[in-house]
N, C-alpha and C positions, 0 to 999 in steps of 0.2 A: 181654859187651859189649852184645849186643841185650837183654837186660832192662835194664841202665842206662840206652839211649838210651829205651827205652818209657818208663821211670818219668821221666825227664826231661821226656819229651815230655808227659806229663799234669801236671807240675811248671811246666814252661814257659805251657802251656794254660792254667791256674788261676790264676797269678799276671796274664796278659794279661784274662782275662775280671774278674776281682777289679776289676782295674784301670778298666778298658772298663764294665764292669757292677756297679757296687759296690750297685749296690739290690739285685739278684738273687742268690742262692745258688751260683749255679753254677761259680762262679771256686773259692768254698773246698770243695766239692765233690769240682771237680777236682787240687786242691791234695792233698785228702784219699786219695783215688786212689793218686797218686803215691806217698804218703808209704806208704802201705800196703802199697804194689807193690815199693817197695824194701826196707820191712820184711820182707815172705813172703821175698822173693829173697835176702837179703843177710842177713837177720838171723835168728835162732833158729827152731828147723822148731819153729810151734806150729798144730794144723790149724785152730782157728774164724782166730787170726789171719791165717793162710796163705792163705784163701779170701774174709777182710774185704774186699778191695779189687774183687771180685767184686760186691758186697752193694752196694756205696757207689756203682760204675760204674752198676750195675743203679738204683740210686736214681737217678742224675743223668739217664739215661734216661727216664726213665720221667716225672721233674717236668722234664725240658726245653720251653723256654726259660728260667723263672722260677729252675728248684730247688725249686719249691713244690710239692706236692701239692694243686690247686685242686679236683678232682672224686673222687667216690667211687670211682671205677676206677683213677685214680692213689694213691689211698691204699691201698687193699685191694692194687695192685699195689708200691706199696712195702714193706707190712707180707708180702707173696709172698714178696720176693725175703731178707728179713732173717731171714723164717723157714726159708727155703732155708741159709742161711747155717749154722746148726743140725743141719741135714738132713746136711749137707757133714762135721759132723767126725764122723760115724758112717761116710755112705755118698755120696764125695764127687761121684760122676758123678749119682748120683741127686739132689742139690741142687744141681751145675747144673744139670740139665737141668730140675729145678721154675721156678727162679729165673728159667732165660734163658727158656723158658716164657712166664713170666709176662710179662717185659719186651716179645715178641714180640706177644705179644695184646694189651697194653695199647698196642703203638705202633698196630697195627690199627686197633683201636679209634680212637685219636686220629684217625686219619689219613681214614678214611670220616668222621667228623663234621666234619673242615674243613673253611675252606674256602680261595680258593686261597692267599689271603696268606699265610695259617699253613703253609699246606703247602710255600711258597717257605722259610720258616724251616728247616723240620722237615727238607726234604730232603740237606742236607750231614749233618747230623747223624744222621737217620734211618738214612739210607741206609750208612752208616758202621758206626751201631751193629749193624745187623740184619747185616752183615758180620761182622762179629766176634762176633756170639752165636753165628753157622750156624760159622763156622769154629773155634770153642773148642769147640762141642759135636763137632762132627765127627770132631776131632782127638783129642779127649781124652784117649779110649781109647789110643791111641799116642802118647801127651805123649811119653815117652823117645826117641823116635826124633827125632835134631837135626834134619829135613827139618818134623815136625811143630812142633818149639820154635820155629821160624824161621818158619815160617808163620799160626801161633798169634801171635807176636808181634807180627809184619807185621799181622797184621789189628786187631788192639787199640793199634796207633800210629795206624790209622787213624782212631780217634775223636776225639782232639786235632787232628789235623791238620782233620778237617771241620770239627770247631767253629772254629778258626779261619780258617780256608777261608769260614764261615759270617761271622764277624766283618768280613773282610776285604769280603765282598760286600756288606754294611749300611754300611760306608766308603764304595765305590763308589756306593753309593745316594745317600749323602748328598751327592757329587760330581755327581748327574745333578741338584741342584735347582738345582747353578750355571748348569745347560744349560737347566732352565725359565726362567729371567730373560733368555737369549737369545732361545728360542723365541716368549716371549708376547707380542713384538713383530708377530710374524706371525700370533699365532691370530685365526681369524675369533670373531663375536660369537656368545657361549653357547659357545667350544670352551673355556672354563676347565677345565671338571669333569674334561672329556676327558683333557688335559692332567696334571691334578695326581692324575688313576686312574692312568695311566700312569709317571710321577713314582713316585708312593709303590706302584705295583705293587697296586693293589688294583681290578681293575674293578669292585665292588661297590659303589664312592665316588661317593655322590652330596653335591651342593652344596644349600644352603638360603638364603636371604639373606634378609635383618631384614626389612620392611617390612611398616607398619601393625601392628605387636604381636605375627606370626608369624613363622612362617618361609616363602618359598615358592620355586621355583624361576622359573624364567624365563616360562615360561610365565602363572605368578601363580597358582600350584596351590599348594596348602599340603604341606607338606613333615613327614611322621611324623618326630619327632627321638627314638629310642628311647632307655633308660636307662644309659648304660655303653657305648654302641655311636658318640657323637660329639663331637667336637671342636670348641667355641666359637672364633671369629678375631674379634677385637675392633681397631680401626683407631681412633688418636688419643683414647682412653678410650671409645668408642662402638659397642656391637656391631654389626657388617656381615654375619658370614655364621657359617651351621656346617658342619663336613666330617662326614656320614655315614658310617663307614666301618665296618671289619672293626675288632675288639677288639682283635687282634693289633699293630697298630701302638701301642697305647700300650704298648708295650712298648720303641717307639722314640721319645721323647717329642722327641728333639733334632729324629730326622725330619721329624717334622711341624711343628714350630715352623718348622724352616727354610723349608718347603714354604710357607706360611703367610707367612710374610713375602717372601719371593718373590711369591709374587703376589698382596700386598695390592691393590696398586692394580690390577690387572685384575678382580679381586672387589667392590674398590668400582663401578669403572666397572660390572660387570655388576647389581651389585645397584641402581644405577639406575635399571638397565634393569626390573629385575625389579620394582622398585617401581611404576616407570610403566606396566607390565604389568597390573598388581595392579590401581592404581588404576580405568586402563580397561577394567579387567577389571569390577570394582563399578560402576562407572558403567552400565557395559552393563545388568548385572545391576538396577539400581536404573532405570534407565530403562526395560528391561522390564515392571519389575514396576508402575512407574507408567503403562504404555502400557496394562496387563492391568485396571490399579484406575479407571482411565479408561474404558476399553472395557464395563467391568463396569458401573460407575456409569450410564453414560448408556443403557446396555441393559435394566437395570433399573427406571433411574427416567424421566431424561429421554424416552427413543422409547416407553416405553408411556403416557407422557402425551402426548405426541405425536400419537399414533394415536388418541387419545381425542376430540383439537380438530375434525379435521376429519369424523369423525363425530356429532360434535354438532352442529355446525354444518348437516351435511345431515338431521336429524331436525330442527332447528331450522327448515330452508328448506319443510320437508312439512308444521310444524305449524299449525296456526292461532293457539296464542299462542307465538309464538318467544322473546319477552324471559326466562323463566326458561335456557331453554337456552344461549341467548346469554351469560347472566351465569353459568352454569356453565362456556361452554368460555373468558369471560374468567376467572376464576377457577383454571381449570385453566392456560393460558398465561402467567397472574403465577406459579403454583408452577414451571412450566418453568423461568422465566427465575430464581427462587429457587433451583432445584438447578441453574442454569447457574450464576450465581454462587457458591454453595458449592464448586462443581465446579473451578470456573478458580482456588479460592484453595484449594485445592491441590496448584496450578501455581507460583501465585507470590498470597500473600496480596496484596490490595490497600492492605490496613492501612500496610502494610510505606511503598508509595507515598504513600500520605496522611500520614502522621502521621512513619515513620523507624523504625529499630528500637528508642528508647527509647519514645517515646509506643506500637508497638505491644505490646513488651511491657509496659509500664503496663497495656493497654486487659485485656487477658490476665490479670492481677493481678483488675483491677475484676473479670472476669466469675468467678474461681477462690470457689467457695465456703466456703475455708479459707480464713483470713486471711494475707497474703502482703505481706512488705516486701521493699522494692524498689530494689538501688542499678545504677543505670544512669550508665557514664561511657562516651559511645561517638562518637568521631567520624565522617568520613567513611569511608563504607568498601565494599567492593565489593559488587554487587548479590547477589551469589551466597553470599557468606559473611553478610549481613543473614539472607538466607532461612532458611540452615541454622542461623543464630544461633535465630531467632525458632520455628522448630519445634522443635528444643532445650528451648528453654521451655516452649512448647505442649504438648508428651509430656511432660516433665519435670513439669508443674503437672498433668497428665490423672492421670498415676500417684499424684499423691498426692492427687487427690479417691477416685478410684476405689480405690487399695490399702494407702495407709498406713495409714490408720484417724490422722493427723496432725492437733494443735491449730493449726500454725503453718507457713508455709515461706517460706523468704529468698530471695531469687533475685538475682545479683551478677552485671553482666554491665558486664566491664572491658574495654576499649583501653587496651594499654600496650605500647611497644617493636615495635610490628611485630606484634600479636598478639592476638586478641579471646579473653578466657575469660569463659567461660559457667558458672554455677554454680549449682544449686537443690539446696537443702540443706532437710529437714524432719526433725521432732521426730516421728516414726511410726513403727511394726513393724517397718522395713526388709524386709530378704527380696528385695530387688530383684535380678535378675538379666538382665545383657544378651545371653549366650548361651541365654539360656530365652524371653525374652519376643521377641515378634514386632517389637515396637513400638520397644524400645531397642535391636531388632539393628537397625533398618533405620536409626535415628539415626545407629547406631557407620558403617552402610558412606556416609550424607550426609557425614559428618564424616572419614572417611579419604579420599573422593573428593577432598576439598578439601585435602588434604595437612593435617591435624590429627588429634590425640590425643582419644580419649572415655575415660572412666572413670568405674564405678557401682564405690561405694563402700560398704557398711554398717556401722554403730556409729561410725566416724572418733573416732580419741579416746577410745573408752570411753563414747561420746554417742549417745545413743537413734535411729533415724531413718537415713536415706539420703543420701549427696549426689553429682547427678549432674553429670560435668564435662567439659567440651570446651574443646578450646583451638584456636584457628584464627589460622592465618596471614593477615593483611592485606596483606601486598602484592603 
C-alpha cells in the first residue's frame, strides 16, 4: 500500500506542476518518477529498470526549478546520476551511493552560489530531497526490514509533497500583491522599491525610472540595467520604469506582471519624481560648470587686463610724454569690455534680444564658412528655450566647420504643436558622437534641463553626413 501511495504521490505532483508550469520540465519529470516507481514495484523484477526511477528522481533534482540542465555542474551532475544507474545493475548500493553522491554536491554547490530568492525556491524542494537521499542511503543496507521500507518510503513522499508545498507558496505570493495595492496607499515617497522587494521577496530589487534616455533612480543617479537580470514596465505604450532583480523570478513571469501593474501608478508618480530629480540634478551640474567657465574666463583674460590699466596709467602719470601710454591702457580697456561682451553672450547672446531666434540664427548661417540653408518657422517663444534653441545651432554649425570636412548644411528650426525642433543636417564624415565629445554632451544636459529630447545621428538613410536634433517644449 505505501509504495502505491509514494508512486501516486509523484503521479499526482507531476501532473499539478505540467499543469501549473507547462514551460518547465519538471511536471513530466515527475510524471516519469511515478510511472517508474510503480513499474520497479509492481511490475517485473528487471535491475537497470528497477533502479530508473532513482536515475530520473536524481535528474529532477539536480535541474530544479526548470528540468533543465543550465550550467556545467548540472549537467556533468545528471550525466553522474545515469551513469550510476549502470553502476546499480552490477552493484546496486555502490550506484546509489555514486548517484545520490552526486545529487548532494551538486545541490551544495547550487546553493552557496545563490542568492536568497533562489534559495526561497530551492528550500522546500532542497531540503526534501537531501532527506530522502540521506535516508535511502542509510537504509539501504537493511531495505528488508519493514521499519526500513516504511521509512525509506516516508522520506521519498516527501519530495512531491515539498514541490507542492513549493507551488502552494508561489500561490500565496501571488496573493500578497493584492495586499501591495492596499499598502501603497500608505507608502511614503521613494518606499516603492521597498515595497515591491518585499512583495516579490527579493531584497536585491532595485527600481530605475525612464527619464531623459536613462534609467535612474530617485535620487537622479543612473541606474546599471544588466543583461538577463531585469524587467521592463511600460505604462499606456510608454516606458516608465525597470525592476532590477534576481534571475530567478523570471521564472515566475505571472509574478511580476502582477507586481508591476499593481503599482503602476505609484511608479509613475515616483518616476516624476525621479525625472524632476534628474533634471535638477543637470541643471546644477550645468550651472556649475558655467560658474567654473565663467570664473575661468574672467581670471584669465578679463583681471589680467585689468591689472594692466591701472599700472599703465601710473607709469603714464611719471612720464613725461604720457599720450602713447594713455592710448595703450585705452586700448587695453576697449579689449576689456570686448571679452566682457563675449563673456556675457555666453550667458544669454544679445543677438537673441536684437534680432529673435530666427534673424539670430540667420546671422550664424552668414558667419559659418560652409554654405548653409536655412529654414526658420518660429514664433513666440520662451526666453529660455530661444537660448538653447540658438546654441543648438551654434555647436551644431561649429562641428561641421571644425569636423565634418562638409560641402553643405541645412539647418531647420520648426514651431509646431507645442514644440520647437531644431535640426542641422550636413553632407560630411560623420563620426559624431554625443557621449564622446564635451561639446554635444553639454548641448544633450541644456536640452534635457528643459524637458526635451537631443539626438546625433550618422548616415540617416544611407546619406553621407550627420544630423543633430533637439526638440523642445514651448510651453
Amino acid at each position: 500500500m505505501g509504495e502505491l501511495l509514494v508512486g501516486a504521490g509523484y503521479l499526482v505532483a507531476g501532473i499539478v506542476g505540467w499543469v501549473v508550469q507547462p514551460r518547465h520540465r519538471v511536471g513530466p519529470l515527475l510524471l516519469c518518477v511515478g510511472s517508474l516507481w510503480l513499474l520497479a514495484k509492481l511490475g517485473p523484477v528487471v535491475p537497470v529498470v528497477g533502479g530508473a526511477w532513482a536515475a530520473v528522481l536524481g535528474h529532477w533534482l539536480i535541474t530544479f526549478p526548470t528540468g533543465r540542465a543550465g550550467t556545467t555542474a548540472q549537467r556533468a551532475g545528471v550525466g553522474v546520476v545515469y551513469g550510476a544507474l549502470v553502476v546499480a545493475a552490477f552493484a546496486p548500493l555502490a550506484g546509489l551511493a555514486v548517484g545520490g553522491a552526486a545529487v548532494v554536491a551538486v545541490q551544495v554547490l547550487r546553493w552557496r552560489g545563490s542568492a536568497a530568492a533562489r534559495r526561497r525556491v530551492f528550500n522546500p524542494v532542497t531540503l526534501a530531497g537531501l532527506v530522502a537521499v540521506v535516508v535511502v542511503l542509510a537504509l539501504k543496507p537493511v531495505a528488508d526490514v519493514p521499519l526500513a521500507t516504511g521509512l525509506s518510503q516516508a522520506a521519498l513522499a516527501l519530495v512531491p509533497a515539498g514541490y507542492l508545498a513549493g507551488l502552494l507558496h508561489r500561490r500565496m505570493r501571488r496573493g500578497a500583491v493584492a495586499d501591495l495595492v492596499v499598502r501603497l496607499g500608505d507608502v511614503p515617497a521613494g518606499g516603492i522599491e521597498a515595497e515591491l522587494a518585499a512583495t516579490l521577496r527579493d531584497p536585491t530589487l532595485r527600481v530605475g525610472y525612464w527619464a531623459a534616455g536613462r534609467y535612474v533612480d530617485l535620487g537622479g543617479r543612473v541606474v546599471d540595467v544588466p543583461e538577463g537580470g531585469a524587467t521592463r514596465v511600460d505604462r499606456a505604450g510608454e516606458r516608465l520604469a525597470v525592476l532590477v532583480h534576481d534571475p530567478v523570478l523570471f521564472e515566475e513571469p505571472e509574478l511580476i506582471e502582477a507586481a508591476c501593474a499593481a503599482a503602476g501608478l505609484a511608479l509613475w508618480n515616483e518616476r516624476l519624481a525621479a525625472d524632476l530629480r534628474l533634471r535638477i540634478r543637470q541643471a546644477g551640474e550645468a550651472t556649475e560648470a558655467e560658474r567654473r567657465r565663467i570664473e575661468r574666463d574672467l581670471h584669465d583674460g578679463v583681471q589680467q587686463r585689468l591689472l594692466s590699466i591701472p599700472m599703465t596709467l601710473s607709469l603714464a602719470e611719471a612720464s613725461r610724454d604720457p599720450v602713447p601710454l594713455i592710448r595703450e591702457a585705452r586700448h587695453a580697456l576697449l579689449a576689456v569690455l570686448g571679452d566682457l561682451r563675449a563673456l556675457t553672450q555666453g550667458i544669454h547672446p544679445p543677438v537673441l534680444t536684437e534680432r529673435g531666434l530666427a534673424g539670430a540664427v540667420g546671422e550664424l548661417a552668414a558667419l559659418s564658412p560652409v554654405p548653409v540653408r536655412v529654414t526658420a518657422r518660429v514664433g513666440d517663444l520662451p526666453p529660455e528655450v530661444e537660448t538653447v534653441a540658438y546654441y543648438v545651432v551654434a555647436e551644431g554649425l561649429a562641428n561641421v566647420t571644425k569636423h565634418a570636412g562638409a560641402t553643405e548644411a541645412v539647418v531647420r528650426v520648426v514651431a509646431a504643436d507645442g514644440l520647437l525642433s531644431v535640426e542641422i543636417r550636413d553632407d560630411g564624415v560623420g563620426g559624431a558622437d554625443a557621449a564622446r565629445g564635451t561639446g554635444l554632451r553639454g548641448l544633450a544636459d541644456r536640452v534635457a534641463v528643459c524637458g526635451g529630447t537631443f539626438h546625433v545621428d550618422d548616415h540617416v538613410d544611407d546619406r553621407a553626413g550627420t544630423v543633430v536634433r533637439a526638440v523642445l517644449p514651448c510651453g
